[in-house]
N, CA, C and O atoms as a CHARMM CRD file, in Angstrom:
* protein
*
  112
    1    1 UNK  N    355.06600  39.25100 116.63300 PROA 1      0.00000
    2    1 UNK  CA   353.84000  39.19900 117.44500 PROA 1      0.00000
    3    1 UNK  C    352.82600  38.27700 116.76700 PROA 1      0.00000
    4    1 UNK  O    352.30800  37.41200 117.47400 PROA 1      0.00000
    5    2 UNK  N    352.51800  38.35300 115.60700 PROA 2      0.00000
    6    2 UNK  CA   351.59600  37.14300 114.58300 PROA 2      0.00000
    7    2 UNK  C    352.06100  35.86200 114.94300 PROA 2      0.00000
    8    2 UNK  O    351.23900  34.96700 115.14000 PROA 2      0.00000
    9    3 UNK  N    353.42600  35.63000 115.07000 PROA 3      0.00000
   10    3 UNK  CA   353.66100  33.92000 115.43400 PROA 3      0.00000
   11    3 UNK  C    353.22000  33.93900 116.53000 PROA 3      0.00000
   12    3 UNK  O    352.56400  32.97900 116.93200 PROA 3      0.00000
   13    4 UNK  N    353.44300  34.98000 117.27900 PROA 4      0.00000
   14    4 UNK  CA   352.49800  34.14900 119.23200 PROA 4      0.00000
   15    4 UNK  C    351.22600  33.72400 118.91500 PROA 4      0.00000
   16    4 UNK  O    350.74600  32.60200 119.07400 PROA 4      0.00000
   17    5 UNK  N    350.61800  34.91800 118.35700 PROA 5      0.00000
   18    5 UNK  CA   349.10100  34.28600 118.30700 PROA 5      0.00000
   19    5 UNK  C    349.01200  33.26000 117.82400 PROA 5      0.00000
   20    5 UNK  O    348.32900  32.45800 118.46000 PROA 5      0.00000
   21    6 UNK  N    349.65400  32.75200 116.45200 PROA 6      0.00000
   22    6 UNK  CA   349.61000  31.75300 115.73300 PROA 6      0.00000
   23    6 UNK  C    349.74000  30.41300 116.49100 PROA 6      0.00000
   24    6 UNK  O    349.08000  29.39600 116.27800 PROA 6      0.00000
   25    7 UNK  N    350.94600  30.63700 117.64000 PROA 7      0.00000
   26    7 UNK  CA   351.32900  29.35600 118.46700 PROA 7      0.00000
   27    7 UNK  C    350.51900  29.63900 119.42700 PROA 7      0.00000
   28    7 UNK  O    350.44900  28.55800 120.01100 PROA 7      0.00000
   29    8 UNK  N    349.89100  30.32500 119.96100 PROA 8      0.00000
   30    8 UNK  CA   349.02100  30.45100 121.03100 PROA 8      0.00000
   31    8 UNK  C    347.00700  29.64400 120.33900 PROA 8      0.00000
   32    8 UNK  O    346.07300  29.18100 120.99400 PROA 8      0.00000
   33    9 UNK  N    347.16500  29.83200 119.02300 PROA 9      0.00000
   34    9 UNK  CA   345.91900  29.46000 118.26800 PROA 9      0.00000
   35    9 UNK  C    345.94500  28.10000 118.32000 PROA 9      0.00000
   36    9 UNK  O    345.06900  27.26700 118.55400 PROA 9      0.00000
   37   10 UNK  N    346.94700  28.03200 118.09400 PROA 10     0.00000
   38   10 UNK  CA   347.35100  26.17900 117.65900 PROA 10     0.00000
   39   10 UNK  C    347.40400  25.47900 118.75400 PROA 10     0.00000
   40   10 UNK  O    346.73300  24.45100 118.84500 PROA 10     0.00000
   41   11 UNK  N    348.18300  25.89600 119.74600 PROA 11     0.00000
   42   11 UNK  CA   347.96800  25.08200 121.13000 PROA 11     0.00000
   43   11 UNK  C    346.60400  24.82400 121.70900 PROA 11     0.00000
   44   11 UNK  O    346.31300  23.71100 122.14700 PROA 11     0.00000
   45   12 UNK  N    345.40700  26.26100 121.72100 PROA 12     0.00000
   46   12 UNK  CA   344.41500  26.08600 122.12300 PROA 12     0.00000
   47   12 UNK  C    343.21200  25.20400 121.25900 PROA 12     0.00000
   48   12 UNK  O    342.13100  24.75500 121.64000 PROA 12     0.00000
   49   13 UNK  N    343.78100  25.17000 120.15100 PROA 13     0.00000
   50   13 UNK  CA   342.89500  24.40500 119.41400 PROA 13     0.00000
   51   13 UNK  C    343.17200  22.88800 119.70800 PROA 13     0.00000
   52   13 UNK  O    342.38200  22.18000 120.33300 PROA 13     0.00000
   53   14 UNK  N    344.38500  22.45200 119.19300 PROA 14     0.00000
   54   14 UNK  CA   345.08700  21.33600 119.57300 PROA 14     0.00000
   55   14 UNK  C    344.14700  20.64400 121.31500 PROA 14     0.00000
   56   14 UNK  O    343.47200  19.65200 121.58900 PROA 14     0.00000
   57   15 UNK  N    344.44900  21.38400 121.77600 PROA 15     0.00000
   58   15 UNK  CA   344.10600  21.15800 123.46000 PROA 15     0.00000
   59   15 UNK  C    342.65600  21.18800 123.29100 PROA 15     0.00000
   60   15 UNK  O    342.13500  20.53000 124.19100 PROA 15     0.00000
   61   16 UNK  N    341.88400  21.64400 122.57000 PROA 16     0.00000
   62   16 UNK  CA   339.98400  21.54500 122.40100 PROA 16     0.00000
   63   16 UNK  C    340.31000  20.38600 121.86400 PROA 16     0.00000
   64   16 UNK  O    340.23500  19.63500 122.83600 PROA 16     0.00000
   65   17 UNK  N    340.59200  19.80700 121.04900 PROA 17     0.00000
   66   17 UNK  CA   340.85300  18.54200 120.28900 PROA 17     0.00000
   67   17 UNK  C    340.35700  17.20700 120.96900 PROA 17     0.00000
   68   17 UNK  O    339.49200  16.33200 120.94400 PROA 17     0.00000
   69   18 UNK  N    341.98600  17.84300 121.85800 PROA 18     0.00000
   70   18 UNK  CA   342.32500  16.35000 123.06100 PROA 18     0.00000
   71   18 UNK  C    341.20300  16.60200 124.00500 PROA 18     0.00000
   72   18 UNK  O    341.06800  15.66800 124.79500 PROA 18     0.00000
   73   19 UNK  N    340.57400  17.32600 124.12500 PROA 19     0.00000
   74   19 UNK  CA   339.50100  17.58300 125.52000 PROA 19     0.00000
   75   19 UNK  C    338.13800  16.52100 125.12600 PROA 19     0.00000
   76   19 UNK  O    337.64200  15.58600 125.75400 PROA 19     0.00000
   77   20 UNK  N    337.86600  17.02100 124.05000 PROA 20     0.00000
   78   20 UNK  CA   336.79600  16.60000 123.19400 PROA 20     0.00000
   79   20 UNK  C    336.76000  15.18400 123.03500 PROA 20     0.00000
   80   20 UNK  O    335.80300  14.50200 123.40300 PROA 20     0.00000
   81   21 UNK  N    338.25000  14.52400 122.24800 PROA 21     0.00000
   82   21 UNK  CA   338.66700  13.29500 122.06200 PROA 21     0.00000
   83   21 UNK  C    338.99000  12.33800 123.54100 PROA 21     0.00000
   84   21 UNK  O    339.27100  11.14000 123.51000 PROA 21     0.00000
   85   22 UNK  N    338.88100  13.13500 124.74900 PROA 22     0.00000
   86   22 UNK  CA   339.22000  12.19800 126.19800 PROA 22     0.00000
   87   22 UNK  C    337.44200  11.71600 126.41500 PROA 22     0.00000
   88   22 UNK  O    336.94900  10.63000 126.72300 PROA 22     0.00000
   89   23 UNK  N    336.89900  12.86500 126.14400 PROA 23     0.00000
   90   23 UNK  CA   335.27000  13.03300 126.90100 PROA 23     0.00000
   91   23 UNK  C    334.64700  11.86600 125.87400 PROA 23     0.00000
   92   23 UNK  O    333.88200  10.99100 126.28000 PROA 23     0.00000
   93   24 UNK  N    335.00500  11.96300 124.74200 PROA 24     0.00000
   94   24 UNK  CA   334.41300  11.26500 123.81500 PROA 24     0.00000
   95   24 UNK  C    334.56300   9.18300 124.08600 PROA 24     0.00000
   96   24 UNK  O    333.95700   8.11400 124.01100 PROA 24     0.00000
   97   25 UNK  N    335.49000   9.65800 124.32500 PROA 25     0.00000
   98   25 UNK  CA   335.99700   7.92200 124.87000 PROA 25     0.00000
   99   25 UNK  C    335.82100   7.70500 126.21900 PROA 25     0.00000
  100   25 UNK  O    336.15400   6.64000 126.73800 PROA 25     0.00000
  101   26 UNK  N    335.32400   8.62400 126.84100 PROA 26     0.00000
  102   26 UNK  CA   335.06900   8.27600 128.38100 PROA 26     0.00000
  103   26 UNK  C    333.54100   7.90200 128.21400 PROA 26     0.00000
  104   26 UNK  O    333.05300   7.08400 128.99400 PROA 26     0.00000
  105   27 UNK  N    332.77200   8.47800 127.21800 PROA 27     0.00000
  106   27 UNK  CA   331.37100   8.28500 127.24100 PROA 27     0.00000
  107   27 UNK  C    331.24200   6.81600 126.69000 PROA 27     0.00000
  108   27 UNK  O    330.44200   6.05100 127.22900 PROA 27     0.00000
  109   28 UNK  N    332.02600   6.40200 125.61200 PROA 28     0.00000
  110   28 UNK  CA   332.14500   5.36300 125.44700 PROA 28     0.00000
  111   28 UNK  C    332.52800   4.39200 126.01100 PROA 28     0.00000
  112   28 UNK  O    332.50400   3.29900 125.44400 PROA 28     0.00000
């Protein structure tokens, strides 16, 4: 059950990342 969260942590972080990093270059 600790690895789901773990892969469930990582994906959602990962994915804030890329969200952040699209918006960031769109403003630019």
């Amino acid at each position: 059950m600790r690895l789901v969260i773990y892969t469930a942590g990582i994906h959602a972080f990962a994915g804030f990342i890329m969200l952040l990093f699209e918006l960031g270059g769109r403003n630019r």
